[in-house]
C-alpha positions in Angstrom: 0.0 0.0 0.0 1.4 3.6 -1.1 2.2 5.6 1.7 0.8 9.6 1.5 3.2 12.2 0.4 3.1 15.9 1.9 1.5 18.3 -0.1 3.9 19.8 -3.2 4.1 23.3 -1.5 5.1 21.5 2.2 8.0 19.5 0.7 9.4 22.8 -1.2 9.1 24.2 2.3 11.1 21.9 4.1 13.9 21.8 1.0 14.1 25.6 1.6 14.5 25.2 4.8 17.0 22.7 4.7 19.5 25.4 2.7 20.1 27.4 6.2 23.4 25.9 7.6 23.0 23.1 10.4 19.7 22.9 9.5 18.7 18.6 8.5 16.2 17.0 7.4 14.4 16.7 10.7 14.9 19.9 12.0 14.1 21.5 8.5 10.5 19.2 8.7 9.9 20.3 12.3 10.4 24.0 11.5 7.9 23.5 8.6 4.8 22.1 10.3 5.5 24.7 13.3 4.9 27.3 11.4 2.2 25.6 9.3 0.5 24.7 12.8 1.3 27.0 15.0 2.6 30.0 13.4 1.5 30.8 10.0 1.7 34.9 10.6 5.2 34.5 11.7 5.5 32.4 8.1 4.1 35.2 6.0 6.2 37.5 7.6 9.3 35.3 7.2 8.6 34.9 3.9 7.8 38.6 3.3 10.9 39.8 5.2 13.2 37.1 3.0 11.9 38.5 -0.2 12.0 42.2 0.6 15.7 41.5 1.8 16.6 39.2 -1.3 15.2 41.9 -3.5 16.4 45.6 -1.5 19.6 44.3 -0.3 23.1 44.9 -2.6 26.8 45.2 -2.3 28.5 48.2 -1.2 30.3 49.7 -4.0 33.3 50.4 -2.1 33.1 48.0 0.7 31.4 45.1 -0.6 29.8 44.6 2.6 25.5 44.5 2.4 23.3 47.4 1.7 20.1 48.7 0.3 22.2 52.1 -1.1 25.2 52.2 -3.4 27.6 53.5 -0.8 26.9 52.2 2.6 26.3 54.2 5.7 30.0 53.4 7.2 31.6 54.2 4.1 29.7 57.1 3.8 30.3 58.6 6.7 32.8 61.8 7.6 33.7 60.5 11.1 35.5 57.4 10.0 39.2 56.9 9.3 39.7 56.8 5.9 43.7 55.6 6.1 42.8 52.5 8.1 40.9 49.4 6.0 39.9 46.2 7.8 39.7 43.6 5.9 37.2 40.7 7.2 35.6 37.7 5.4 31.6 38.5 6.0 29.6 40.9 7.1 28.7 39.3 10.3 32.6 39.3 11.0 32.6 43.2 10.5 29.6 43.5 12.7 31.6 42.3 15.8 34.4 44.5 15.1 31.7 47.4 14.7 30.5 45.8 18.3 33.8 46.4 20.3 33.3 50.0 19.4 37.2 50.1 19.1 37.6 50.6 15.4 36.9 54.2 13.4 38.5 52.9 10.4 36.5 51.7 7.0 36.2 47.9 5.9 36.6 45.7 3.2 34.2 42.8 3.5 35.3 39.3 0.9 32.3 37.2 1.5 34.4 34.1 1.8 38.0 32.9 1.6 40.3 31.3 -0.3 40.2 27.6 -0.7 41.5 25.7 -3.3 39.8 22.5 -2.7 36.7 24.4 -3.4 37.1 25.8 -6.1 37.0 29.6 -4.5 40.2 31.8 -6.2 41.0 35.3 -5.7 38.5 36.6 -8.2 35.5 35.1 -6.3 36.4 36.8 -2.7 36.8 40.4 -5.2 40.6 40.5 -4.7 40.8 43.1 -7.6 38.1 45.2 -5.6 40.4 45.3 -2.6 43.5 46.4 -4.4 41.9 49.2 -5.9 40.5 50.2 -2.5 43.4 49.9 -0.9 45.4 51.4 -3.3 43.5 54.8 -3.3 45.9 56.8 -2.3 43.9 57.8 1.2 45.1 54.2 3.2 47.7 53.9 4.6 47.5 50.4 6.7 45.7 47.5 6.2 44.8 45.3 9.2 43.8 41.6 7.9 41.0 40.2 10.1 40.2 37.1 8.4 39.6 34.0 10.5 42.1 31.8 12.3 41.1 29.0 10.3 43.7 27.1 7.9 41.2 29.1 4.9 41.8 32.3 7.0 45.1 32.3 7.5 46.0 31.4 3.9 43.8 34.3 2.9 45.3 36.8 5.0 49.0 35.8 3.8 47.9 35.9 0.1 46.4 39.3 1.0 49.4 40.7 2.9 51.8 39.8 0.1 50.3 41.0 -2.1 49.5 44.7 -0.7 53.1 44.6 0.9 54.0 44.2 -2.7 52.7 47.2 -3.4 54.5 49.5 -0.2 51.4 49.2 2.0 51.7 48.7 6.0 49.6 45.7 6.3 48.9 44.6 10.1 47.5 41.4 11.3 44.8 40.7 14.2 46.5 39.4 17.2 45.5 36.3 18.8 45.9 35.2 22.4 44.0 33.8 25.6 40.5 35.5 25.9 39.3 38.2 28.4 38.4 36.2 31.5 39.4 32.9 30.3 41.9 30.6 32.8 44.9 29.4 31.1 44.4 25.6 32.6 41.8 25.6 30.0 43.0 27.2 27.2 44.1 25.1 23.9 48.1 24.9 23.8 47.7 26.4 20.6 47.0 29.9 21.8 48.8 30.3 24.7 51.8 29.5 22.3 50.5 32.0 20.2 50.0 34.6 23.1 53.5 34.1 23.9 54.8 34.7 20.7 52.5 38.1 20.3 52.9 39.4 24.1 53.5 42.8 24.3 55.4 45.2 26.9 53.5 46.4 29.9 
């Protein structure tokens, strides 16, 4: 006997659904009949908010990063530094930098990394963008705020070549033991690394 499918338009949900990362197959059906049960005015305005966001939301010309104008507020503005650049991998990543409220430089977001393996080169992460932004004539040091993944690292050396190349002062995020964290349980990793970066007091 033939088991009962979900309707057409509850499968395409749950495939949707299953696009946002660590989202399964479970999770992506449970999320689906919640809103279907339980929720279907948070639905319509998920969908609505995802379709107005797909549809009003662009690059930055100059920064890369995401907004609904051609120049984005940050790069826009008067107040911030226009001889520092900061270079970081998403948008999220600038947000927390933007978040310490230590920083009055502008940004260069890549949306990615390099990586080889996957097929992702220097034109797909806009490595011709950054040059020219960097190259302006107004910056004067580039700090490279990639991740401190294998991907990360490998991008940030590529990157800091590359502008050294060209005589720009190109800095590097320092890595060490967090704020409040206890060195009995901190990976050897970065208290080697703190080490190797401490600085005078």
């Amino acid at each position: 006997m033939a088991t009962q499918k979900p309707p057409s338009a509850l499968i395409a949900l749950i495939e949707a659904l299953r696009r946002l990362p660590g989202v399964g197959p479970k999770s992506a059906q449970r999320i689906a009949y919640h809103l279907l049960q339980h929720d279907r005015d948070g639905a319509a305005l998920l969908g609505q908010a995802l379709t107005e966001a797909v549809t009003r939301i662009k690059h930055c010309s100059l920064c890369n990063t995401f907004s609904e104008t051609g120049v984005c507020e940050t790069c826009s503005s008067p107040r911030r530094d226009a001889a520092l650049l900061c270079v970081v991998e998403t948008p999220s990543d600038q947000l927390m930098i933007e978040q310490t409220l230590t920083y009055k430089g502008l940004y260069f977001v890549l949306m990615g990394h390099l990586s080889p393996i996957d097929g992702i080169g220097p034109k797909d992460i806009h490595l011709e963008r950054l040059l020219t932004r960097a190259t302006d004539g107004a910056v004067t040091e580039v700090i490279l705020a990639t991740n401190f993944t294998n991907e990360g690292e490998a991008t940030a050396h590529y990157i800091g070549e590359m502008l050294k190349a060209r005589g720009l002062k190109v800095s590097r995020l320092a890595r060490g033991v967090p704020v409040g964290g206890e060195l009995e349980y901190t990976d050897a990793g970065t208290i080697a690394q703190a080490v190797l970066e401490r600085r005078r007091t």
